[in-house]
Legacy VTK file of the C-alpha trace (Angstrom):
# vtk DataFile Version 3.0
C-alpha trace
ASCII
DATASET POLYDATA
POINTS 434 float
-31.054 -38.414 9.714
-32.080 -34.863 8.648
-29.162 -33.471 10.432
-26.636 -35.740 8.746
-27.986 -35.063 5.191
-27.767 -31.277 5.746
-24.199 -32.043 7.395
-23.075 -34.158 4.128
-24.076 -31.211 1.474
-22.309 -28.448 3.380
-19.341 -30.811 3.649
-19.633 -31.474 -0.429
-20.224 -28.186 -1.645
-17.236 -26.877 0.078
-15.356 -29.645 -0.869
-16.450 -28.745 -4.643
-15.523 -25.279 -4.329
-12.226 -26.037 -2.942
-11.486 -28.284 -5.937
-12.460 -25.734 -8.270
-9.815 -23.578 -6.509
-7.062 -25.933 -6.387
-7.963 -26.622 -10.744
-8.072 -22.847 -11.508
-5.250 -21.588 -9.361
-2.147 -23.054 -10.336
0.732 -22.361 -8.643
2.963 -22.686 -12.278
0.823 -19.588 -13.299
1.155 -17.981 -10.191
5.027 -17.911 -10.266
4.739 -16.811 -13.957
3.067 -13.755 -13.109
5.794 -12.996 -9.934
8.506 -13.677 -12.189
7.505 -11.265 -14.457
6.268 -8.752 -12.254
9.706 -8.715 -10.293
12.710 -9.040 -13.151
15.297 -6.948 -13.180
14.128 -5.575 -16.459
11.209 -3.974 -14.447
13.495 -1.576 -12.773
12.126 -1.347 -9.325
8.496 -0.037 -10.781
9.172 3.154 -9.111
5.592 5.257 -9.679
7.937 8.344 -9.551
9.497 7.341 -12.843
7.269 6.531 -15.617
10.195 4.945 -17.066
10.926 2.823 -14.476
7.159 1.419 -13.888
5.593 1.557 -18.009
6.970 -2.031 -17.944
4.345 -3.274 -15.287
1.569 -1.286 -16.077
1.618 -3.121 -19.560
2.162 -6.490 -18.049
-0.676 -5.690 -16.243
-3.566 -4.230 -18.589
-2.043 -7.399 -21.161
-3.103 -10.035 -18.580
-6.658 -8.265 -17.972
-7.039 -8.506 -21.384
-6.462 -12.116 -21.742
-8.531 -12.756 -18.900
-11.663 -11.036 -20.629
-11.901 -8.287 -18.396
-13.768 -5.336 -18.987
-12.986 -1.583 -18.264
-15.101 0.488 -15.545
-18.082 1.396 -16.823
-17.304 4.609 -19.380
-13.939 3.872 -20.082
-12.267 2.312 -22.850
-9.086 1.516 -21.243
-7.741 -0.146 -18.178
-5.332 2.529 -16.801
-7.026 4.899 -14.810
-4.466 7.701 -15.647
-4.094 11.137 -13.328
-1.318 13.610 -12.721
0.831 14.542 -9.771
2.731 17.792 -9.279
6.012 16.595 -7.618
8.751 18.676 -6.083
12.180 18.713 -5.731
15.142 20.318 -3.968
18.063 22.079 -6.399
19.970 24.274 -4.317
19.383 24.616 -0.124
21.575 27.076 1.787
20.779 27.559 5.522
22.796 29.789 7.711
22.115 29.258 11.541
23.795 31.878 13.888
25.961 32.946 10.869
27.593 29.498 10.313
26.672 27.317 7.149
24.659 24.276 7.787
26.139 21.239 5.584
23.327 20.052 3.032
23.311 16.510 4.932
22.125 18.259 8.360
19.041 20.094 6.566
15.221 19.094 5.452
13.208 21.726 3.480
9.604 20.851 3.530
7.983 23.511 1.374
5.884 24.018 -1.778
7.755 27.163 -2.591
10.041 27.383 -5.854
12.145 30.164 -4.647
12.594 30.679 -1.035
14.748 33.910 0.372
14.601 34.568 4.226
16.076 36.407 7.019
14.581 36.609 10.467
10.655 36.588 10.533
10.705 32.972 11.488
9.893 31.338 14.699
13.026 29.048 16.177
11.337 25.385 17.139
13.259 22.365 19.108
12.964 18.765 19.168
15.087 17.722 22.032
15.069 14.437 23.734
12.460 14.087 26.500
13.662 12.766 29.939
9.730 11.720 30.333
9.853 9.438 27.469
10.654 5.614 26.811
10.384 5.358 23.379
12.769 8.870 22.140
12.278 7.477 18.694
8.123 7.434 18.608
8.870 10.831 19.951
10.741 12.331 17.364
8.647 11.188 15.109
5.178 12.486 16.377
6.764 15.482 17.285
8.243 16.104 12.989
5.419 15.310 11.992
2.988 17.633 14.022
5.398 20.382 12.879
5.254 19.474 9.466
1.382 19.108 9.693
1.043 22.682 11.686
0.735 25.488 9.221
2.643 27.978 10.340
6.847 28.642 8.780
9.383 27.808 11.493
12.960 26.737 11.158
13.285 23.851 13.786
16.460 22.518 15.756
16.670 19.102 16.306
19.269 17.556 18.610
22.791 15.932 18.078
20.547 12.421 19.425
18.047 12.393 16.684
20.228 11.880 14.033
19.206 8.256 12.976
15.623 9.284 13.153
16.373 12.492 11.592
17.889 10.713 8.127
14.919 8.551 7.880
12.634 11.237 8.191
14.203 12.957 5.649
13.664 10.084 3.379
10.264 11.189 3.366
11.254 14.771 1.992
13.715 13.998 -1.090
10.893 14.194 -3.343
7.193 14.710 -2.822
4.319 15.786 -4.149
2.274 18.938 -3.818
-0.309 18.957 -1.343
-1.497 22.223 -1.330
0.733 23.287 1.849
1.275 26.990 2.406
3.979 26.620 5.175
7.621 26.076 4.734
9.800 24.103 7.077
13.439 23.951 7.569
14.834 21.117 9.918
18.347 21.383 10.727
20.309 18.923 12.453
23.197 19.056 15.501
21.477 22.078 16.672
19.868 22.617 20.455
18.960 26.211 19.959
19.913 29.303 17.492
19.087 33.087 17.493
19.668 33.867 13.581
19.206 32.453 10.442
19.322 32.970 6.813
17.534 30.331 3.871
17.881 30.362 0.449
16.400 27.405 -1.395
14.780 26.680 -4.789
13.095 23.929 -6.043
11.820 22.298 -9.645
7.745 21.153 -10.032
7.186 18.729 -12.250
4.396 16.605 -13.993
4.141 12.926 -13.578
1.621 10.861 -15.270
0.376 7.557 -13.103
-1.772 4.837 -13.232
-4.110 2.669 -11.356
-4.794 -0.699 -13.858
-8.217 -1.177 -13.256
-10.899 -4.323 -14.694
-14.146 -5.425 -13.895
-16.698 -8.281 -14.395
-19.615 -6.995 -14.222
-22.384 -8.415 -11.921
-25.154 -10.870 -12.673
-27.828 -9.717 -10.069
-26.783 -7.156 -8.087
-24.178 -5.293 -10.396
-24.587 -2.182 -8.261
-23.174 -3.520 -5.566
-19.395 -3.908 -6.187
-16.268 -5.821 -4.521
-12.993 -4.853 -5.028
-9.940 -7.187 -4.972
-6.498 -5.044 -4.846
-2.999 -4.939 -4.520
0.053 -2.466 -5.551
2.324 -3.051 -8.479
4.816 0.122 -7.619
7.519 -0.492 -5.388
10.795 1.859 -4.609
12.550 1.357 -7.877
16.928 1.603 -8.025
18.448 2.233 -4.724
22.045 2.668 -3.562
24.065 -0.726 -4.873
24.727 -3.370 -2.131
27.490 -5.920 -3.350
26.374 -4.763 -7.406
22.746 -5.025 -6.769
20.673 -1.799 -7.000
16.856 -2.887 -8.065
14.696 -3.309 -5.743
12.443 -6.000 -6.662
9.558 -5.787 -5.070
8.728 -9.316 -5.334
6.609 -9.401 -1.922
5.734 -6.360 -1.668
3.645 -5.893 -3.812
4.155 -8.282 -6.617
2.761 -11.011 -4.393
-0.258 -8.882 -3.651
-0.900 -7.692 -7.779
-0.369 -11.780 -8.899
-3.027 -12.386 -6.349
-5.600 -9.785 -7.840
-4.699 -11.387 -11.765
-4.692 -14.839 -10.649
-8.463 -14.133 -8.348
-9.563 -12.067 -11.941
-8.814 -15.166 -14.366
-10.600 -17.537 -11.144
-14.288 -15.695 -11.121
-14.121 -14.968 -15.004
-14.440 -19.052 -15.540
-16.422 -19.595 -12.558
-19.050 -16.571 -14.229
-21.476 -16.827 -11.028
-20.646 -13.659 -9.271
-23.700 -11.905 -8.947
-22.004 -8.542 -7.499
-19.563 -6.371 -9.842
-16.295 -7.264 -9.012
-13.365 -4.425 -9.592
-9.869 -6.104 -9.744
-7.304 -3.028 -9.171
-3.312 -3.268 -8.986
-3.072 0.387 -7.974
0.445 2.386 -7.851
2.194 4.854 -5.801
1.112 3.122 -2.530
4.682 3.178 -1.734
5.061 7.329 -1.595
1.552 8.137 -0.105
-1.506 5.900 -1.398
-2.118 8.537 -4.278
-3.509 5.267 -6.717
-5.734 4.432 -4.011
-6.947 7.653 -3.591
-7.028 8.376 -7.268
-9.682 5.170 -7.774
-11.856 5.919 -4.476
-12.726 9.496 -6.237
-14.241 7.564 -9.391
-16.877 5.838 -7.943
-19.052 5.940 -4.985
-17.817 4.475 -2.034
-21.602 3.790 -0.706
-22.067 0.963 -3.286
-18.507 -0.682 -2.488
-19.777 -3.966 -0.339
-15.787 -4.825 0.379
-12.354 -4.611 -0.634
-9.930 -7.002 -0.704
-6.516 -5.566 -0.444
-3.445 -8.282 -0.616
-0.319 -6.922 0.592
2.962 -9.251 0.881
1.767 -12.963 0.758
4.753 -14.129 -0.101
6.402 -15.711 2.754
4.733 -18.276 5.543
3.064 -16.211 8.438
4.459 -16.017 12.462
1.850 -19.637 12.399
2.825 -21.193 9.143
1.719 -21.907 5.904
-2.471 -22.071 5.653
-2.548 -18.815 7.810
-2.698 -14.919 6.865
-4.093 -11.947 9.158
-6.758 -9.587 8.273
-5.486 -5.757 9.121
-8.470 -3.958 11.185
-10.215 -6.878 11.467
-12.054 -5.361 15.126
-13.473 -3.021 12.408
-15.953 -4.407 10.605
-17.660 -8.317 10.516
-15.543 -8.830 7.018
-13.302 -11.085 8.887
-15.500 -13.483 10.686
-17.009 -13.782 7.210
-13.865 -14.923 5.708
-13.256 -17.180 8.663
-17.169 -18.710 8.314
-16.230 -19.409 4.450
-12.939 -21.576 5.586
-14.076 -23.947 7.682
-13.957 -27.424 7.301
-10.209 -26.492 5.193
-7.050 -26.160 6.579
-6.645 -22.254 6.152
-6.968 -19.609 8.540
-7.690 -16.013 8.827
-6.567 -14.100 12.148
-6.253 -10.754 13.357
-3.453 -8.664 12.865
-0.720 -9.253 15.373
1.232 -6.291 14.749
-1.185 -4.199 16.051
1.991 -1.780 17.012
3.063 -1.699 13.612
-0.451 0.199 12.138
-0.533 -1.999 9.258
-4.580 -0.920 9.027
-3.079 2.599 7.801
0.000 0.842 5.934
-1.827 0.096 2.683
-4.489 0.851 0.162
-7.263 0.114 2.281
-7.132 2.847 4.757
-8.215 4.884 1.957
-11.733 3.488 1.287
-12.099 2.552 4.800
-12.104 5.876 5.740
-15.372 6.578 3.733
-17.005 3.504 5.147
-16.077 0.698 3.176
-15.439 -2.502 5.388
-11.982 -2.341 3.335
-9.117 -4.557 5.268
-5.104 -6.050 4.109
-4.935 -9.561 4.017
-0.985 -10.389 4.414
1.495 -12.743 5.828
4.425 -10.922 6.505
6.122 -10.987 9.607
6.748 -7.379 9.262
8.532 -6.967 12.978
11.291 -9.232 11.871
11.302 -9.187 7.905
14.853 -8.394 6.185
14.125 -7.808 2.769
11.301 -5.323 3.347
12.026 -2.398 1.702
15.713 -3.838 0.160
17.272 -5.098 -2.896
17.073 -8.489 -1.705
13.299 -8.874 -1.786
13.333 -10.933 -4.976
11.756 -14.368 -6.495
13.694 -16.537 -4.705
12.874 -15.253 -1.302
9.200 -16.321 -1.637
7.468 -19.021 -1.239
5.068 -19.937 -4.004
3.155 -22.694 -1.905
2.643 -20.078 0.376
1.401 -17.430 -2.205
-0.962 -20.017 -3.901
-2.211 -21.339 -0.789
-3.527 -17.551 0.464
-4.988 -17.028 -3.170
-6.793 -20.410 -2.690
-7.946 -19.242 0.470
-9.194 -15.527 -0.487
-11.101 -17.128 -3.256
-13.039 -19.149 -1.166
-13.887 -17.005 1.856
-14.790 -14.553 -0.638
-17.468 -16.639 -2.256
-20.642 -15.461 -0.046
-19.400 -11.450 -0.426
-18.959 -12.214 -3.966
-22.559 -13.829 -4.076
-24.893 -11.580 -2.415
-25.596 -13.754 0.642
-23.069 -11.643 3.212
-22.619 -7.541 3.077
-19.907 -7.060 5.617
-20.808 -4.321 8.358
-19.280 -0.824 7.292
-16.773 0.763 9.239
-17.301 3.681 11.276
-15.816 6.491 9.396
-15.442 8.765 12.724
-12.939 5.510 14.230
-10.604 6.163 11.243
-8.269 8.745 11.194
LINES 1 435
434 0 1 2 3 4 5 6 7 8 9 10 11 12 13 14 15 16 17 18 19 20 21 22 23 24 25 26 27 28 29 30 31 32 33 34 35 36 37 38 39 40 41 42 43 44 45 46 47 48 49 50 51 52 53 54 55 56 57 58 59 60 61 62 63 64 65 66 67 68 69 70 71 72 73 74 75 76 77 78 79 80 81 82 83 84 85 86 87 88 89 90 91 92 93 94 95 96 97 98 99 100 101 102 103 104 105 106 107 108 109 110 111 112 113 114 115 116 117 118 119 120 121 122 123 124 125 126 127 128 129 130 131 132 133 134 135 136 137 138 139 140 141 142 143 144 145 146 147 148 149 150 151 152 153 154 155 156 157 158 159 160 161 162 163 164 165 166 167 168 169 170 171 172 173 174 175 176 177 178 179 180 181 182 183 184 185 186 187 188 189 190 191 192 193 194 195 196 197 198 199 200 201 202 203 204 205 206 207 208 209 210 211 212 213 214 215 216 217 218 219 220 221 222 223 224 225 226 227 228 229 230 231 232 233 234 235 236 237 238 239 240 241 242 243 244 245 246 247 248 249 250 251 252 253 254 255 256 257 258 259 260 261 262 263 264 265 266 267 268 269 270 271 272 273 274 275 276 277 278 279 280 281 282 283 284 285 286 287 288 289 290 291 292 293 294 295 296 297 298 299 300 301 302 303 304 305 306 307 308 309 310 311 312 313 314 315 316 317 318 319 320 321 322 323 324 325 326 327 328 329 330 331 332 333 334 335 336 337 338 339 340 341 342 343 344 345 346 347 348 349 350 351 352 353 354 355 356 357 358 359 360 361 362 363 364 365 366 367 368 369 370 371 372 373 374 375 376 377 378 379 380 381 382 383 384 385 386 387 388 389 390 391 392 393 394 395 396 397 398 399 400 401 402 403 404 405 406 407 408 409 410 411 412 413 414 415 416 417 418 419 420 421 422 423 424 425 426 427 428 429 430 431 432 433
């Protein structure tokens, strides 16, 4: 009889949180939010161009005032504001064995203004490996060593990279500084050369960003702090295809940053959370996780019991609605927490089946889980076969909002003992993390 009483109040209470959930998180507010986030009129929310992202941020800080949110303690504002130094190509000429290299064939990866050089250089190659299966893995390992190597080098990459070669100079179009001493120049088409000549220079400018950040502050334990993130930048105006050249970003990450409102207006009316919770819709995660690494420097990672990161929730997972995947989820115990918080509803958490894909360093959360924090993505993308990642066509009508409001649902109720106090996930070991 004892047994079946303590069987019939677990049942209950979850059953009563679970209603709360379904009352407070309406899907009618949650495709508000997405709608807004991913308009036209919010031009792509490039973090590169203020102009282009202002829109958001707003939106943003607006609906975390409504809510009731606070700042972070010692702040008077929501944005968490910082600067990045970004640089730009104007003019690249490259002479290799005294014939002109066409602008197309050539990546510059310096931090130089003004470059001028003749000889002094050492010649590298990237040619295709007989040894290797995967040639395209091994271009890319092989770029990016040289780029991470600090010593100057022009380097030669072969007529058979050239697919890999335009993507990786994607990457190179505009960055940021990063206090690099080395210069780089890749040139395409080439197998070898015995003389060159480079004359480059390049504009720095200042670019003001900014993480929107609000809290509600513990009842209990308000030392102890849980984040719940996402990303509101995406990769702004791109090349037209048939008239259409904004990239929405209505999965990635609007999906994720409607998640962290909705989950901020959810715990504000329950008020029982006895640990500080941080809601964050961070930018720039799309050109090198500088928001995320902006907000892990303001606060001590030691007290930071989990994160929450939602990345792209906006379509039905590789098992179907009621399922998302935890990125790292081997990492830490946060997962099997989650999963202990679901049962006995129709939701499930899994680990990440893309292992090949290294969603775990894809996001925000590879950040703070290289200081320790049990931080992990919870997504249901099926990323190996998506079409509108990354395009113009990854708009409103693409999602699903039974889907999105289903994995909101589901975050705020596995979340409910970390919130609480009665679970502290197990940290991650910051030596596994690289």
């Amino acid at each position: 009889m004892k047994i079946f009483i303590i069987i019939l109040v677990i049942g209950t209470c979850g059953s009563v949180h679970a209603q709360k959930a379904n009352k407070l998180i309406k899907e009618k507010n949650v495709a508000r939010i997405i709608k807004t986030l991913s308009a036209d009129d919010m031009m792509g929310r490039s973090a590169r161009k203020p102009e282009q992202i202002e829109k958001a941020t707003l939106f943003i800080e607006n609906e975390f005032k409504k809510i009731g949110l606070q700042p972070l303690s010692g702040q008077t504002s929501f944005r968490q504001e910082f600067i990045k130094e970004q640089i730009s190509p104007i003019k690249l000429d490259v002479t290799l064995d005294g014939e002109k290299v066409a602008i197309e064939n050539l990546i510059l990866v310096s931090e130089k203004s003004v470059i001028n050089m003749v000889g002094g250089l050492s010649i590298k190659t990237i040619e295709v490996d007989p040894q290797t299966t995967n040639q395209d893995q091994y271009f890319f390992d092989k770029a990016f060593a040289l780029v991470r190597d600090t010593t100057s080098c022009i380097v030669v990459v072969g007529p058979e990279f050239q697919a890999n070669f335009m993507e990786f100079k994607g990457y190179f179009k505009e960055r940021f500084l990063n206090n690099r001493k080395s210069t780089k120049i890749f040139v395409l088409g080439k197998s070898k050369a015995l003389t060159y000549s480079v004359k480059a220079t390049q504009k720095i400018e200042s670019i003001k960003m900014a993480n929107v950040v609000g809290m509600l502050e513990g009842k209990s334990s308000p030392d102890d702090l849980v984040v719940f993130s996402g990303h509101y930048d995406h990769i702004g105006i791109q090349a037209p295809i048939e008239g259409d050249s904004i990239a929405n970003g209505a999965d990635d990450d609007a999906s994720g940053t409607t998640a962290v409102i909705t989950l901020a207006k959810y715990f504000k009316k329950l008020k029982n959370n006895n640990r500080t919770l941080i809601f964050t819709a961070f930018t720039a995660e799309e050109i090198g996780g500088y928001g995320s690494q902006y907000f892990s420097k303001q606060l001590d990672p030691d007290k930071v019991i989990a994160m929450f990161n939602i990345e792209m929730i906006g379509k039905p997972s590789k098992w179907g609605q009621n399922n998302a995947f935890i990125t790292g989820f081997e990492r830490s115990d946060f997962g099997k927490i989650l999963q202990k918080n679901l049962a006995g509803t129709l939701f499930q958490f899994h680990p990440d089946p893309y292992p090949e894909q290294n969603l775990f360093y894809r996001s925000d959360n590879a950040t703070l889980a290289r200081l320790g924090v049990p931080a992990h993505s919870i997504s249901t993308d099926e990323i190996d076969i998506d079409k509108f990642y990354h395009t113009v066509n990854d708009e409103m009508e693409s999602l699903d909002m039974a889907n999105i409001t289903a994995a909101i649902r589901a975050i705020a109720l596995s979340s409910k003992t970390i919130v609480s106090g009665a679970d502290t996930p197990t940290r991650i070991d910051k030596a596994t993390v690289r």
